[in-house]
N, CA, C and O of each residue as an XYZ file, in Angstrom:
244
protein
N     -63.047   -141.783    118.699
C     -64.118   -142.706    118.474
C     -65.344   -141.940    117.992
O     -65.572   -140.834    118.483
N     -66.312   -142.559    116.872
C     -67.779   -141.789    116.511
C     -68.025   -142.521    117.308
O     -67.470   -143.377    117.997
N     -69.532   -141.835    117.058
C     -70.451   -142.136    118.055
C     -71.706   -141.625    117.530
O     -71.741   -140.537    116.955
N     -72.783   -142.379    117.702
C     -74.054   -142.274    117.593
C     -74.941   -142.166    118.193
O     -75.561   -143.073    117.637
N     -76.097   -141.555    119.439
C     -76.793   -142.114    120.412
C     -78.098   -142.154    119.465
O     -78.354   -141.797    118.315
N     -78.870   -142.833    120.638
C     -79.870   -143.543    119.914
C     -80.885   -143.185    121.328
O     -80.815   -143.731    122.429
N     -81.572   -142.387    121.010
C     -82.870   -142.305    122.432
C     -84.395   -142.713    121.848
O     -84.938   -142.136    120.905
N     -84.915   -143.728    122.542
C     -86.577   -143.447    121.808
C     -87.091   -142.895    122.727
O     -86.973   -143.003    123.948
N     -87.823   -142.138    121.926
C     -88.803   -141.465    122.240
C     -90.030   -142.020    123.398
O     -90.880   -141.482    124.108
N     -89.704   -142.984    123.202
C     -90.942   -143.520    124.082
C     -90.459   -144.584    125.226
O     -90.997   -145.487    125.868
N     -89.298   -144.061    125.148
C     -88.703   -144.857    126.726
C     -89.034   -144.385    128.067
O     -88.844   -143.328    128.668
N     -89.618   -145.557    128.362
C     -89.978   -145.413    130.137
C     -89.095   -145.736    131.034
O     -89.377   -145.607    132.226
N     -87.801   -146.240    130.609
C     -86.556   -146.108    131.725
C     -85.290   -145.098    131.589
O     -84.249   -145.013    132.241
N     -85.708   -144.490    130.670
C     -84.780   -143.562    130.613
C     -84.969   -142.725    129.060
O     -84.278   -142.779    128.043
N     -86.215   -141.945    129.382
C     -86.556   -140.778    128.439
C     -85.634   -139.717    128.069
O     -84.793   -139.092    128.716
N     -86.021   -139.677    126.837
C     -84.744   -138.466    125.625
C     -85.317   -137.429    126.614
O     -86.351   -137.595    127.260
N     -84.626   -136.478    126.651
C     -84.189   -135.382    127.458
C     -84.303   -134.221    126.499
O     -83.974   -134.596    125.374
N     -84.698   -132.774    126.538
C     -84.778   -131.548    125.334
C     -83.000   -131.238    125.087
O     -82.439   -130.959    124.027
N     -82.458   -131.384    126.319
C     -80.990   -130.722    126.779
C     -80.208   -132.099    126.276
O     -80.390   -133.256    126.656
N     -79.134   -131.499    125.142
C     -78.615   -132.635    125.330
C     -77.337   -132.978    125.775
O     -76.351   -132.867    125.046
N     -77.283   -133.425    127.032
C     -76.297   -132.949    128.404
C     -75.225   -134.303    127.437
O     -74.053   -133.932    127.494
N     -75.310   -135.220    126.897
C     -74.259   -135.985    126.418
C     -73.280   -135.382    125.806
O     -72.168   -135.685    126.238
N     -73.304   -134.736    125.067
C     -72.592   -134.123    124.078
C     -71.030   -133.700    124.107
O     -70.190   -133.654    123.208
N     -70.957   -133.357    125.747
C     -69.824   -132.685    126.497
C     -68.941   -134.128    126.219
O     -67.888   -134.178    125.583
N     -69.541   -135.128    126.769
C     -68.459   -136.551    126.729
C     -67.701   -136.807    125.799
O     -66.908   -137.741    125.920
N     -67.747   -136.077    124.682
C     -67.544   -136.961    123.217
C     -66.683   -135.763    122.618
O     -67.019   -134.581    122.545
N     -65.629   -136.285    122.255
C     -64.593   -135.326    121.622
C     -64.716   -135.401    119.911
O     -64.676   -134.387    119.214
N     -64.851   -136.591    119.442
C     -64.889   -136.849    118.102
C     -66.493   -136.574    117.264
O     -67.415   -136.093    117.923
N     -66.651   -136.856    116.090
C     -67.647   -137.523    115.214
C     -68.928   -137.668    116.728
O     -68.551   -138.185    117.779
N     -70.068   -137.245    116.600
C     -71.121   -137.428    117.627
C     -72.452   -136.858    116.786
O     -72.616   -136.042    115.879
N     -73.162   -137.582    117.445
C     -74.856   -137.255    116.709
C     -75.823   -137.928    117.986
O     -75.517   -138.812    118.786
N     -76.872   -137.293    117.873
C     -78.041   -137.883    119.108
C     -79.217   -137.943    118.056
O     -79.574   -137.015    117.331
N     -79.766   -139.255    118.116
C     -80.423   -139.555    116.981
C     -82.311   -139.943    118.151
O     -82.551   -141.072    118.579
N     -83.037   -139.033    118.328
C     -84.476   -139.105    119.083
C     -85.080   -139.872    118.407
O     -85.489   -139.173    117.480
N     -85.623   -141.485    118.153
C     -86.259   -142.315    117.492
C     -87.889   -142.431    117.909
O     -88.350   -143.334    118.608
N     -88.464   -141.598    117.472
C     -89.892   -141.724    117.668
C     -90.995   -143.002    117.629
O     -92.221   -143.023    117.738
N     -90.194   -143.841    117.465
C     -90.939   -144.689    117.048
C     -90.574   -146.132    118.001
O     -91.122   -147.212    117.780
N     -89.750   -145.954    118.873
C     -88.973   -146.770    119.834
C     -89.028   -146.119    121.534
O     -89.187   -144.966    121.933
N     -88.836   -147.326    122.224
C     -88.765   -147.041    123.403
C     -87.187   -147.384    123.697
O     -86.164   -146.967    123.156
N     -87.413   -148.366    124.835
C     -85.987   -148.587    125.289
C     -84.893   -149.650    124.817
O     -83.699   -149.806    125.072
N     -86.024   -150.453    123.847
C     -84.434   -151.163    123.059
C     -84.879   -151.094    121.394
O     -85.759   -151.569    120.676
N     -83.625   -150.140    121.254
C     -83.683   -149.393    119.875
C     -83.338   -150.730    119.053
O     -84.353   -151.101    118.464
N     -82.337   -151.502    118.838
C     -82.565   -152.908    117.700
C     -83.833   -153.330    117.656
O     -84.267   -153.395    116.506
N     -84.751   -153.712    118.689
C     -85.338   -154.973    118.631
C     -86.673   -153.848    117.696
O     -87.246   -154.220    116.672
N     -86.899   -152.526    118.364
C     -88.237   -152.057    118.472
C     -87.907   -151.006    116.841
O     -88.831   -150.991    116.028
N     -86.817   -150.340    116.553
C     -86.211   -150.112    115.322
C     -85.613   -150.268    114.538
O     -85.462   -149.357    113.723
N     -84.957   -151.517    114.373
C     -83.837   -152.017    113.598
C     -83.289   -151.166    111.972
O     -82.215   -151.136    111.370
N     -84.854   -150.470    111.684
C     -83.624   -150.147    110.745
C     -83.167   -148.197    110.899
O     -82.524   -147.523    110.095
N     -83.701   -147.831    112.025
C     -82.713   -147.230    111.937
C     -81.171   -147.200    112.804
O     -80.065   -146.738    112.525
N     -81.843   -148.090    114.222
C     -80.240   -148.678    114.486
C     -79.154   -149.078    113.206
O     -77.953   -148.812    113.256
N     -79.856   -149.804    111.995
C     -79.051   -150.480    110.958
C     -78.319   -148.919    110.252
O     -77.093   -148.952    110.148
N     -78.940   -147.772    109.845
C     -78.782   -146.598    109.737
C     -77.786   -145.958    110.467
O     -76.920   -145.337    109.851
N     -77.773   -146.001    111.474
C     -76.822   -145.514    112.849
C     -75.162   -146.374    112.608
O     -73.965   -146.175    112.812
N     -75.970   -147.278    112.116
C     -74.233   -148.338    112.005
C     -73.693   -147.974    110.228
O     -72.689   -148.372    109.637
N     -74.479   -147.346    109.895
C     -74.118   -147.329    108.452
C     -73.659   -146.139    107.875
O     -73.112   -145.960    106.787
N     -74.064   -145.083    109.065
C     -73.728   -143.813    109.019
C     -72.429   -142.850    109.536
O     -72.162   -141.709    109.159
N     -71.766   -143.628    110.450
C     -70.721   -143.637    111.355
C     -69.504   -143.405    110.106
O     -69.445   -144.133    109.115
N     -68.677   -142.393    110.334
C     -67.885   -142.087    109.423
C     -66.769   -142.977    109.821
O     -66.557   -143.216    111.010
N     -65.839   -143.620    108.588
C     -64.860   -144.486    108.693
C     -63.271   -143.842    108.804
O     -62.531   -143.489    107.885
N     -63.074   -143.828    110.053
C     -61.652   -143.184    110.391
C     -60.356   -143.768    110.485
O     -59.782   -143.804    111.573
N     -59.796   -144.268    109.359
C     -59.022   -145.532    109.010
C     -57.384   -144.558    109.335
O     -56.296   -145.117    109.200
């Protein structure tokens, strides 16, 4: 499975981290994408680069 994460930057329930301890989980395709411009819900507060994130995901047919 890819995978994309999506952290803003300006989340108060659960702030991007320097370490990025996710990474270990993910065997395939992975990226951690720090959105500066978002807090904690990346569609509503960034949509286009969530739209980016969905567009970027390599197709493993």
């Amino acid at each position: 499975m890819s995978s994309i994460v999506h952290q803003g930057h300006n989340d108060g329930v659960g702030p991007s981290q320097d370490e990025d301890v996710d990474r270990l989980q993910f065997t395939n395709f992975y990226e951690r994408w720090i959105v500066d411009v978002a807090g904690h819900n990346l569609p509503q507060e960034a949509p286009e680069a969530f739209a980016a994130a969905v567009l970027t995901l390599p197709n493993f047919e």
